[in-house]
N, C-alpha and C positions, 0 to 999 in steps of 0.2 A: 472526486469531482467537485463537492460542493468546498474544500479547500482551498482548491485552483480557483474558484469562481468567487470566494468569500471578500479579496481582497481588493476585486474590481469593484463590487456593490459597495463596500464602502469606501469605497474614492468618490461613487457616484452617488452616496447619500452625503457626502459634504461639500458638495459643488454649492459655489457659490450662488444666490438667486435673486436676480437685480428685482428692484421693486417696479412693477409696471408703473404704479401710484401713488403719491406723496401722502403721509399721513395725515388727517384732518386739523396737526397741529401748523402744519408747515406749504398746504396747500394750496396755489390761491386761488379763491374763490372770488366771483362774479363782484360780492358787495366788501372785499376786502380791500380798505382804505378807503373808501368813500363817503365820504359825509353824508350828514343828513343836506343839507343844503342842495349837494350835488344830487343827491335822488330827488328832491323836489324838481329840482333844474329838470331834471331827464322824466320825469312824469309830465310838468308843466310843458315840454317838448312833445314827447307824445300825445298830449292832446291837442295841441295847437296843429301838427301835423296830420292830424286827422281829418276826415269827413262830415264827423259831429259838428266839429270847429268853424268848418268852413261853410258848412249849412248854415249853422245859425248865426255866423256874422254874418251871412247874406241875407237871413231872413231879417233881421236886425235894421241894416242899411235900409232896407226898402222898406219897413215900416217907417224909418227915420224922415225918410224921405219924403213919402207918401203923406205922413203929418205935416209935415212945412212946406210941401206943394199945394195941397186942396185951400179953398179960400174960405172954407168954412169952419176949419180948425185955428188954434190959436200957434201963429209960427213963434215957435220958442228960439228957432235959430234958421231964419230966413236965408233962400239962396245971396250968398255962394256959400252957404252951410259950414262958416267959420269952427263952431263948437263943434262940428264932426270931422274937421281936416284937426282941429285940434287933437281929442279923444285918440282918431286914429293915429297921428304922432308919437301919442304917451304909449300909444299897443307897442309899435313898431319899437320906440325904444325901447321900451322893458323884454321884448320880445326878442331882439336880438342877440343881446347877454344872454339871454339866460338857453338862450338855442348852442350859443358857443360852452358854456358852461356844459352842457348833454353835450355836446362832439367831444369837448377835451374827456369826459368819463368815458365817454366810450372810446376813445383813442386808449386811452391808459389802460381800458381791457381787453382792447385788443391786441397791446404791445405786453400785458401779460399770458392771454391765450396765446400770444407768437412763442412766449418764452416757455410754454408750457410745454406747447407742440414741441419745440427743438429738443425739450428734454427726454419728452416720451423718445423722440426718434433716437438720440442718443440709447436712450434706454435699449428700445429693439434693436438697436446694431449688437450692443453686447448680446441681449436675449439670442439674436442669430450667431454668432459668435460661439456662442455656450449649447447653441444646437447642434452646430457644427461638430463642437468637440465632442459631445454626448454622441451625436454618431457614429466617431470613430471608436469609440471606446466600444458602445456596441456592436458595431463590425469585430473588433478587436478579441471582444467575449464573445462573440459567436463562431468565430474564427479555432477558440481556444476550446471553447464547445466540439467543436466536429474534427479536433484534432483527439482530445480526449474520447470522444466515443468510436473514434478510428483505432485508436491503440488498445480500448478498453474490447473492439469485437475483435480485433484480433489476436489480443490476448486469449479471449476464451474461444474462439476459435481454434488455437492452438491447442487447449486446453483440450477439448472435447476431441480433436483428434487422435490425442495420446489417451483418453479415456478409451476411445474406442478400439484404438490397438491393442493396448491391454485386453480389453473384452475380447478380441476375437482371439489373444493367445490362450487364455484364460477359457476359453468357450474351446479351440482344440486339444489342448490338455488334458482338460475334463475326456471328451468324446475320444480318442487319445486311449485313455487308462483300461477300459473293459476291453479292448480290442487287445493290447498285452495281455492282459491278464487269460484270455481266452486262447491267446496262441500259445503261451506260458502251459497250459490245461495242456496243453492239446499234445505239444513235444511229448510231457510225461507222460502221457496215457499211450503212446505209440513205442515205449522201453520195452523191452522185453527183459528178464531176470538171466536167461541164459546170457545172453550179450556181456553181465554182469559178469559170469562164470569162469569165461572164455581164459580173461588175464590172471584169474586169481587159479586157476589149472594150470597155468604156463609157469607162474611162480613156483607153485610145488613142485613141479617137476624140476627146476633149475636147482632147487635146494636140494632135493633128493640124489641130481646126480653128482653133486658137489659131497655129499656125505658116503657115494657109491651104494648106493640101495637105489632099488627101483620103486617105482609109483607104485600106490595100492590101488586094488582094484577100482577103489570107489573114487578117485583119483584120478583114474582111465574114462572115467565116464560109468564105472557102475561094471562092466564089461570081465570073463574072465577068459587064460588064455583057448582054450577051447570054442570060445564064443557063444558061452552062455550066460547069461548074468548070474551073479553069486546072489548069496542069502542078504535079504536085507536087510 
């Protein structure tokens, strides 16, 4: 059994085994290729897109504002509030670069996370692929299993049937032998010695009339001719 079964398992211990994940040499990650510049860009994005950001240049504006409207403050930049339509200009410019600057980083990880995905997914099709075939092998070996344990019961099946016929000849031969042996007893003990006598009388007598003498008395059965027994 385990000879028949030895040469599947090592088919199935050198299957090939795709890797789910790239090695940390070769893998890309979130900050691979990225400048420093470009992580400023995308911090300086994320805050500007924020709520903090938005608060406090509102809170900002309307302090600004609030000082060059009252008549008892010193307007440093009187309406139509030149030096704040300016300010706000140098925002907006620097602000939009550096906003395109964070979209292209993140476009470019995203077009690596695309490229990541496509490969895992290549990966699982072989993985499925490789399951596939590992199921058939194991149907295969299971298959090769219950064929072998089919041949092997009714090998000893067979087996134990011709044990037990033996046993039962074996078992009447023994019970068999005293039952001979007692009917063997039994014929000799039912002989009688005369029965013996009978033929070896008839011979004498054949010899004796072949030599022309007659039987001796004892020969006649003991008897003489008067019909008295003689001297013994």
């Amino acid at each position: 059994m385990l000879k028949s079964v030895a040469p599947i398992w090592g088919r199935l211990r050198h299957l090939h085994r795709p890797r789910l994940f790239l090695s940390h040499e070769h893998a890309p990650t979130g900050t691979a290729g990225v400048s420093v510049g470009q992580r400023l860009a995308e911090r300086v994005a994320a805050f500007v897109g924020s709520w903090w950001f938005l608060g406090g240049q509102a809170f900002f504006l309307f302090l600004w504002l609030l000082y060059n409207t009252f008549q008892f403050t010193h307007h440093f930049d009187p309406p139509p509030y030149i030096l704040l339509n300016l300010l706000l200009s140098f925002q907006a410019a620097f602000t939009g670069p550096v906003l395109l600057i964070a979209a292209n980083v993140g476009a470019v990880r995203d077009h690596q996370q695309s490229d990541r995905i496509e490969h895992l997914a290549k990966q699982s099709e072989a993985l499925s692929e490789q399951n596939e075939q590992l199921a058939q092998r194991l149907l295969s070996m299971e298959q090769l299993l219950d064929e072998h344990v089919a041949a092997s019961l009714k090998a000893h099946g067979e087996e134990i049937h011709d044990l037990s016929v033996l046993l039962r000849e074996v078992h009447a031969a023994v019970c068999a032998t005293p039952s001979a042996i007692n009917a063997a007893a039994g014929s000799a003990g039912d002989h009688h010695p005369q029965e013996d006598l009978a033929p070896q009388v008839a011979n004498d007598a054949k010899e004796s009339a072949a030599k022309g003498t007659q039987p001796s008395a004892r020969q006649r059965g003991g008897r003489t001719p008067g019909g008295k027994s003689g001297p013994t």
